[in-house]
C-alpha positions as CSV (number, residue, x, y, z in Angstrom):
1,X,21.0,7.5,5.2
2,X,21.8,3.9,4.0
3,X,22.2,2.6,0.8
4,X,20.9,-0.6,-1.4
5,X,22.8,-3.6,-0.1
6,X,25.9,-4.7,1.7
7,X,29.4,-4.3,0.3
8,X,30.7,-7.6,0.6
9,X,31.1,-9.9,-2.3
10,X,32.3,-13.3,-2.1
11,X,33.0,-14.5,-5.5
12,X,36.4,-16.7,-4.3
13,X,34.8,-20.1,-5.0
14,X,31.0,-21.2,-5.7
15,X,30.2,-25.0,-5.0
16,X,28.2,-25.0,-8.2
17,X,30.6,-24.1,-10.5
18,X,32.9,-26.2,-12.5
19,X,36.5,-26.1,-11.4
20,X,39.2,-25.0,-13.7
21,X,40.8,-28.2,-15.0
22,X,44.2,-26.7,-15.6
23,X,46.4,-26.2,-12.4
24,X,46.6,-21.9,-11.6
25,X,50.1,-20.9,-12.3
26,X,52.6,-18.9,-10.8
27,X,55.7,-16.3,-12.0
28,X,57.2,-13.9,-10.7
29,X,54.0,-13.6,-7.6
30,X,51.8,-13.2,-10.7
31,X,48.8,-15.2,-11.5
32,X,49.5,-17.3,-15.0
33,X,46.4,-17.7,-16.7
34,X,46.7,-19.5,-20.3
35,X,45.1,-18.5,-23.1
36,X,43.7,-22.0,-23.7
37,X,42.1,-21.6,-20.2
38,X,40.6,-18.4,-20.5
39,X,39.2,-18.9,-23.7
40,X,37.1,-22.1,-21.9
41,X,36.4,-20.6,-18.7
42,X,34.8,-17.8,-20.5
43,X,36.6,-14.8,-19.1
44,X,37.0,-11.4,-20.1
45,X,38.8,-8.3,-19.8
46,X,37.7,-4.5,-18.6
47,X,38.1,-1.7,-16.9
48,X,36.4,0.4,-14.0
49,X,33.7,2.4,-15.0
50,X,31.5,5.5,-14.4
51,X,28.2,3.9,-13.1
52,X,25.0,5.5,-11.1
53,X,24.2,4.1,-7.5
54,X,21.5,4.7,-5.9
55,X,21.2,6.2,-2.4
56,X,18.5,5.0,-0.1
57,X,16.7,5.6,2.9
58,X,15.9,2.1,4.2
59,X,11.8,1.5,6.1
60,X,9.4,-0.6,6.7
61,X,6.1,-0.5,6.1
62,X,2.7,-2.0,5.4
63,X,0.2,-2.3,2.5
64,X,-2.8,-0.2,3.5
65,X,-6.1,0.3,2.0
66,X,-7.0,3.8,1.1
67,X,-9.9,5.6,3.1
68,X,-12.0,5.5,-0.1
69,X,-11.0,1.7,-0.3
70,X,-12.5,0.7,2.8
71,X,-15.5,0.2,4.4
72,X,-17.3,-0.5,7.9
73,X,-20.9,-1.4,8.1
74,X,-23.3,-0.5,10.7
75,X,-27.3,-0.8,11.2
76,X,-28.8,2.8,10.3
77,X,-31.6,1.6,13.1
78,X,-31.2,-1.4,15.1
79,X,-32.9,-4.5,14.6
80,X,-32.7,-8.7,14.8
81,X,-30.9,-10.1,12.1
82,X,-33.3,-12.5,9.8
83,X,-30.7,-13.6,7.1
84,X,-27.0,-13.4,5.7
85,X,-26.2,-12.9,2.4
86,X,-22.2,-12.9,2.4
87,X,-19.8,-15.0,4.0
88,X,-16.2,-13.7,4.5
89,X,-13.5,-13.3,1.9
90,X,-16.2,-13.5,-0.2
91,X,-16.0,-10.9,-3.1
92,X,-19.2,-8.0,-3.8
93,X,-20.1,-5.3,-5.4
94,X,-21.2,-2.0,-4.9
95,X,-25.0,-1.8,-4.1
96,X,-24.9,-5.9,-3.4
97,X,-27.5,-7.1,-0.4
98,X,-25.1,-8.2,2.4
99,X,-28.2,-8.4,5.3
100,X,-31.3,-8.5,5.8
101,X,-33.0,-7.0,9.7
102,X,-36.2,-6.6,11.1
103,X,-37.5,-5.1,14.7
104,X,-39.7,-2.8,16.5
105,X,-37.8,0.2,16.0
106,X,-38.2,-0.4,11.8
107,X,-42.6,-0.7,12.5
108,X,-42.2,2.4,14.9
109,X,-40.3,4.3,12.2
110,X,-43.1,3.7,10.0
111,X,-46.3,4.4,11.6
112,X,-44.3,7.5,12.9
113,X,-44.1,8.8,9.7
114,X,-47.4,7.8,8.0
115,X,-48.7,9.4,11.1
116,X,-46.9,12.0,10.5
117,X,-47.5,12.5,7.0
118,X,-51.5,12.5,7.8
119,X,-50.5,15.3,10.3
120,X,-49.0,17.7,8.3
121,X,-51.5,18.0,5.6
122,X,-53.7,19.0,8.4
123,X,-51.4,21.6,9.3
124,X,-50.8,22.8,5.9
125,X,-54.3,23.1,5.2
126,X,-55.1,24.9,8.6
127,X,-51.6,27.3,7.9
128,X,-53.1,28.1,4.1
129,X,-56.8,29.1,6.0
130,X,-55.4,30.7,8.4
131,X,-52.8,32.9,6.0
132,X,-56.2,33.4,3.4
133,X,-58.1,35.1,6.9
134,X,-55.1,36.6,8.2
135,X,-54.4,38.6,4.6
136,X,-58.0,39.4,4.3
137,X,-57.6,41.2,8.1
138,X,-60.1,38.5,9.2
139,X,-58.3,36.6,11.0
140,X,-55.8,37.5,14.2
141,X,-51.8,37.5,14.1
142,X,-51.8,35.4,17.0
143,X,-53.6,32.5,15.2
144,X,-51.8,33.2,11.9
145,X,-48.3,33.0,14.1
146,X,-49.7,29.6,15.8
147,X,-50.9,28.0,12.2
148,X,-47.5,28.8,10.8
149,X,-45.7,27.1,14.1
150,X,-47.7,23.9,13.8
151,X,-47.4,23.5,10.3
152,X,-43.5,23.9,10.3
153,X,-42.6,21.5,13.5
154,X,-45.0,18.9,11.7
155,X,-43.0,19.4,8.4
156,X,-39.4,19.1,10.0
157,X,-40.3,15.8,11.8
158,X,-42.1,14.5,8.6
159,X,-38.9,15.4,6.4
160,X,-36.7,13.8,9.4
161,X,-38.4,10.7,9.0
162,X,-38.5,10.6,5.4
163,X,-34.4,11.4,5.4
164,X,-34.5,8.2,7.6
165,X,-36.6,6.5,5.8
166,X,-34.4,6.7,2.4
167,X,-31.4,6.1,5.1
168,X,-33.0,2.7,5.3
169,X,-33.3,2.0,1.9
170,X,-37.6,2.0,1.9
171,X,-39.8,3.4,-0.1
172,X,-41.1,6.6,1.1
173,X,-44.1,6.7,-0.5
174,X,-45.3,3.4,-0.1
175,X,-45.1,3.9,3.4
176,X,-47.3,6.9,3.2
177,X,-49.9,4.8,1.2
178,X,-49.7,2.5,4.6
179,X,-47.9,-0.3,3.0
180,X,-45.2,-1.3,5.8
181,X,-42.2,-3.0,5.4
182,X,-41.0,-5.7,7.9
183,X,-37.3,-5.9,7.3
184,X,-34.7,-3.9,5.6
185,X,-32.0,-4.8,3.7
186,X,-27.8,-3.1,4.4
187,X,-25.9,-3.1,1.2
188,X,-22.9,-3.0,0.5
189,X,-21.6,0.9,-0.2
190,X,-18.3,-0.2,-2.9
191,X,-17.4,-3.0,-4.4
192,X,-14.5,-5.3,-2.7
193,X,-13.6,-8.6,-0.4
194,X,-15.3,-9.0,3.2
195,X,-12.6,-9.1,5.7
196,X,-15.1,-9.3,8.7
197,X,-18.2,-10.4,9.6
198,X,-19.6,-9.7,13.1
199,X,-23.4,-10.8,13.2
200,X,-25.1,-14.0,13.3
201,X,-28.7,-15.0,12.3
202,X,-31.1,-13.8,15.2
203,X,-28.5,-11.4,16.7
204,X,-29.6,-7.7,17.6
205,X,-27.5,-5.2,15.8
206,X,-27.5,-2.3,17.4
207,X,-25.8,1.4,15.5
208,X,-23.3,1.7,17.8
209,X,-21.2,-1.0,16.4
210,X,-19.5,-1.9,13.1
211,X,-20.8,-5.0,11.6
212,X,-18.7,-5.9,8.8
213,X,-15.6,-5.0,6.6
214,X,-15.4,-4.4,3.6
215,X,-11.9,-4.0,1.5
216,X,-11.6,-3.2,-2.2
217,X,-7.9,-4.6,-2.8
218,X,-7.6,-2.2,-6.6
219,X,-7.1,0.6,-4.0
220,X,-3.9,0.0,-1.7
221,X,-1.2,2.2,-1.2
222,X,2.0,2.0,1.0
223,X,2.5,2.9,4.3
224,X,5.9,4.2,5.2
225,X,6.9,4.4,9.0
226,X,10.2,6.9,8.4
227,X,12.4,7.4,11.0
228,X,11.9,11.4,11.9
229,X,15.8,12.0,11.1
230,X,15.2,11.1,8.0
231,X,12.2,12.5,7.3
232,X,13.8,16.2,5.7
233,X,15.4,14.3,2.8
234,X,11.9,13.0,1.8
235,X,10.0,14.9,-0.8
236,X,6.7,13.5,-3.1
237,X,7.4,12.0,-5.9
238,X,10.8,10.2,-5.2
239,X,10.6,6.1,-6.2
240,X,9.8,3.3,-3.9
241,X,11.4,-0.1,-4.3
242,X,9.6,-2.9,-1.9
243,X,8.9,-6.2,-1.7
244,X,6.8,-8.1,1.4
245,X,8.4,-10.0,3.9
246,X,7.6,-13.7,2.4
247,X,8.6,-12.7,-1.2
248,X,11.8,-11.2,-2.6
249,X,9.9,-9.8,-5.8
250,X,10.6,-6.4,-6.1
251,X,7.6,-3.6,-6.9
252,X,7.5,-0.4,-7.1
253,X,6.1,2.8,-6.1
254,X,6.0,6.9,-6.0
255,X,6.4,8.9,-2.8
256,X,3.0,11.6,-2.5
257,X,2.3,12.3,1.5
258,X,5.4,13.0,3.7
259,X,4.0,12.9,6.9
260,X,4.8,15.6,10.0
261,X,3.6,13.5,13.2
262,X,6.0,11.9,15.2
263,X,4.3,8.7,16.8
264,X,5.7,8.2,20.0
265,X,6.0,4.9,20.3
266,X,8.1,4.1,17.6
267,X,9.9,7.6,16.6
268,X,9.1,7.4,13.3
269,X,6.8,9.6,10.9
270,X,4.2,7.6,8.8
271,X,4.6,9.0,5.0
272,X,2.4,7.4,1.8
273,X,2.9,6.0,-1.7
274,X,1.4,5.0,-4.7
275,X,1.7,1.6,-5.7
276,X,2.4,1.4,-9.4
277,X,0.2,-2.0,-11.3
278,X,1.2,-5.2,-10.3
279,X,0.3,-8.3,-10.7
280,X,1.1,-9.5,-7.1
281,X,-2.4,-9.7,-4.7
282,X,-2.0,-6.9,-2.3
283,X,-3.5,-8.0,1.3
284,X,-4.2,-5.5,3.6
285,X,-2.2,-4.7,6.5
286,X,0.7,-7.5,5.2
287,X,4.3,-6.2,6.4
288,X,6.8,-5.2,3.6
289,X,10.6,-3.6,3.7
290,X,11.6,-0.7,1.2
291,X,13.8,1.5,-0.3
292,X,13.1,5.2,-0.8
293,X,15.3,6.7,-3.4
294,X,16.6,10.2,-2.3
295,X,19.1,10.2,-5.0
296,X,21.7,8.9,-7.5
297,X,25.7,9.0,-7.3
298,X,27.7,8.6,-10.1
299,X,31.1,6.5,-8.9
300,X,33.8,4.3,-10.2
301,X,32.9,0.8,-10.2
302,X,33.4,-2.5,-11.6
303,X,31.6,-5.9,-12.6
304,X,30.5,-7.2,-8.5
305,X,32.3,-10.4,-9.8
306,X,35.3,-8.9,-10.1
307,X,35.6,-8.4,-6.6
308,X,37.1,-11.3,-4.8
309,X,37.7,-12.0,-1.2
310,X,40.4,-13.3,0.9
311,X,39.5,-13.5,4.8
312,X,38.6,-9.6,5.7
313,X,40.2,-8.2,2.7
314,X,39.1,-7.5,-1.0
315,X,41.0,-8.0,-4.3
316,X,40.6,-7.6,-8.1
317,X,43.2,-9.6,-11.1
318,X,44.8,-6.3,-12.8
319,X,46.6,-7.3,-15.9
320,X,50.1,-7.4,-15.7
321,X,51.4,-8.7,-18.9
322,X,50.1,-10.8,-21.6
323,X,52.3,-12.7,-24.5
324,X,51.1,-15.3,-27.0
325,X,50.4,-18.3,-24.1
326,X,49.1,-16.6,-21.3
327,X,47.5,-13.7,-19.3
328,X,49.7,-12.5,-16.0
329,X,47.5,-11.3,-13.5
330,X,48.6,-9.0,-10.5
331,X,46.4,-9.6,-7.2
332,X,45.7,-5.6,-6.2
333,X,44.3,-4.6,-2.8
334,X,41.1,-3.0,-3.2
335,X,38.6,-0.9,-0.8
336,X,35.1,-1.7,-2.2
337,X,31.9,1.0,-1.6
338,X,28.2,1.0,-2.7
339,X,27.0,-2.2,-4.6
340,X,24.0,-2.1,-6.6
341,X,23.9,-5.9,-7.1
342,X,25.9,-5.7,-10.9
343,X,28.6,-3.4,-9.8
344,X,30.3,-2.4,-6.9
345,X,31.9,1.1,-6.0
346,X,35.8,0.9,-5.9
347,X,37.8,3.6,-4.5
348,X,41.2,3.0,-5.3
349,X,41.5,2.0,-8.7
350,X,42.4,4.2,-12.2
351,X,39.8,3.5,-14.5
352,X,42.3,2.7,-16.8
353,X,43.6,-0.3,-15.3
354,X,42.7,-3.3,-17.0
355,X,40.9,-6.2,-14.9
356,X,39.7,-9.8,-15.0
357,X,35.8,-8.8,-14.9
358,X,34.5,-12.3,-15.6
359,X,35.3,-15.9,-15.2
360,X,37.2,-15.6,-11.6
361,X,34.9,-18.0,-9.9
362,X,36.8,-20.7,-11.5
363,X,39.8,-19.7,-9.8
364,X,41.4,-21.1,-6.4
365,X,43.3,-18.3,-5.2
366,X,45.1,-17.8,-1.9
């Protein structure tokens, strides 16, 4: 378990801030502010407070596309393809012609079935006769058992080619009447970006192979890879904080798959989230860091810029004394925990102690 950031905050000086004008006094080993001076530098008094900190497991991961968010395109029957419709990155929508293939195999598929279809109204005509003789005691069992045969394997391969057919995206019927088609047409099956395109005008495409991509960026979610020690303090529905590797913008997200694979290679255990709406473009597959939040600690903390440090140790300005002229600070020793970028844990100092919370960049101190 880790938590959200580092612990160390160096607040002594900042190149971009004005100086204090007025020389930092001195008395008695405490630090003399006046009142003229902190009135200008805009400081401010308070006390360590009661403040919620989050704990973390830290991960990286990826943007994904859902399973119903992506799709790969193959021929349903191969062919030669006669023309492109789509180019990649380009955006389409469900149902949208993306290519356009002709062959032998497509003019095979269709005499085979208009053959086909002439075949089995034979055999339904000679299966009704021979059921009228057989009820009638006229005819024999044997033919009556033979009609009935031929009539069914001549209406399975008929509704095979029809399913086939409709696969294709033809007309059925038209077929039937003998009006052949010499290309077909693949469409795209949802709505999204092409991300691949593997087929060039006059190529055979064959039904082995995927031809295209096709990615519908509204449906990402977030791929965790969790290292499998850390997987038991996971649970859905905990909150993801993430950001991709080129961009410090935070978004966010809700834990709902926990994984219980370990891969291998990597030791960790791939869990899934729900990314809530932003208005960032999601790309598929692009790298990101995050924060799963496993649960909240309520500690004693002050203002981060409160903190300030001295070679490898940490201090805070308690109030000593104060009289009409000036504010007497006393430079305290301090052991600094969790941050959560505003505040930072401290774990020696009474929360009634008053503290120099703002304004201590403009101070040079030794």
């Amino acid at each position: 378990m880790v938590f959200s950031a580092a612990v160390l905050i160096i607040l002594a000086s900042c190149g971009n801030k004005k100086q204090t004008e007025e020389p930092l006094q001195t008395s008695d080993s405490l630090i003399v502010v006046t009142k003229s001076q902190f009135e200008t530098e805009g400081m401010a008094l308070g006390t360590a407070s009661l403040m919620p900190f989050d704990q973390v497991t830290k991960c990286n991961g990826k943007i994904v596309a859902k399973s119903t968010g992506t799709a790969k395109l193959s021929a349903p029957i191969a062919g030669i393809v006669q023309k492109i419709y789509c180019s990649n990155g380009q955006t389409v929508a469900r149902g949208q012609v993306l290519f356009e293939l002709s062959g032998n195999e497509l003019i095979e598929i269709q005499r085979d079935f208009t053959e086909t279809s002439g075949m089995l109204k034979k055999a339904k005509s000679e299966f009704d006769r021979m059921k009228a003789l057989y009820s009638e005691k006229v005819g024999t069992e044997k033919e009556y058992i033979m009609a009935e045969s031929e009539y069914k394997a001549v209406n399975a391969r008929h509704a095979a080619l029809k399913l086939k057919i409709e696969a294709i995206g033809l007309d059925n019927t038209k077929i039937e009447e003998g009006q052949f088609f010499s290309s077909f047409k693949i469409v795209a099956p949802i709505s999204g970006q092409i991300s691949q395109i593997n087929l060039s005008i006059g190529q055979f495409a064959d039904t082995q192979n995927y031809h295209a991509e096709i990615i519908d960026s509204k449906q990402m979610q977030l791929q965790l890879a969790v290292f499998e020690n850390e997987v038991g303090m996971l649970k859905p529905g905990q909150a993801v904080h993430f950001n991709l590797l080129s961009d410090t913008l935070q978004m966010n997200a809700i834990l709902q798959t926990v994984g219980n694979m370990v891969d291998n290679g990597t030791k960790t255990v791939a869990c899934y989230a729900a990314i809530e709406t932003t208005n960032k473009p999601l790309v598929n597959n692009a790298f990101t860091e995050a924060n799963i939040i496993i649960g909240t600690d309520t500690l004693n903390a002050v203002p981060s810029e409160a903190i300030l440090k001295t070679e490898d140790e940490f201090f805070v300005l308690k109030l000593a004394r104060q009289d009409a002229d000036a504010y007497y600070f006393e430079k305290v020793k301090v052991e600094p925990g969790l941050t959560n970028k505003i505040y930072t844990e401290v774990k020696n100092l009474q929360s009634t102690e008053k503290l120099l919370v703002s304004g201590i960049y403009n101070l040079v101190i030794e």
